[in-house]
N, C-alpha and C positions, 0 to 999 in steps of 0.2 A: 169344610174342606175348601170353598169354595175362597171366603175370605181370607187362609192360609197364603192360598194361590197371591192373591191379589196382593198382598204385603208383602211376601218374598218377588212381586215382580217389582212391585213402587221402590223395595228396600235394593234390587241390581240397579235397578235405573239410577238412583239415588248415587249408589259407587260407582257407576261408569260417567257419571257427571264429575265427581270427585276426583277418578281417573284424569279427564280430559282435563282439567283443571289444573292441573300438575304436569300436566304434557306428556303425561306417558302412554300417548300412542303414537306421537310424531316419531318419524322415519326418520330413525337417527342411524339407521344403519345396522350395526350389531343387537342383537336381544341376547345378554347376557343373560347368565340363572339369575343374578338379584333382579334386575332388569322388570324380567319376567313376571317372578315371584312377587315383585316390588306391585304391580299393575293388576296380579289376580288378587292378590290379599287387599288390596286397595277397593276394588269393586267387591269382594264380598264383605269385607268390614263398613262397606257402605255408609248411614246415617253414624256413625261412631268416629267416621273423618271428622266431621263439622262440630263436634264435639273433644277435639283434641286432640284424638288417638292419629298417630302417625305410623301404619306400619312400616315397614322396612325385613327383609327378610338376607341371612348374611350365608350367600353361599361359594363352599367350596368347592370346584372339582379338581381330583388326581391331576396328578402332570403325568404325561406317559413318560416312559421309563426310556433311557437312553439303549 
């Protein structure tokens, strides 16, 4: 359990490096849903960035109704 631990913390750290990389924490002002989306999927996909994988996440929300 112990060594579990220890690779799911080395493997966040690993995406929030990948994260900052890509500048998706700078204060751009709005956090849109891709935004967002874009910045966790990025830190849990972790060591899978530096290997190619680009996530990206395409989100919709409703327009409110007039």
């Amino acid at each position: 359990m112990r060594i579990g631990s220890v690779v799911l913390l080395i493997w966040l750290i690993i995406g929030v490096v990948a994260a900052a990389q890509r500048d998706y924490f700078t204060s751009s002002g709005d956090a849109t849903c891709a935004k967002v989306g874009d910045t966790v999927l990025t830190v849990i996909a972790g060591p899978l960035n530096y290997m190619g994988v680009n996530p990206k996440i395409d989100c919709e929300t409703p327009e409110p109704s007039e």
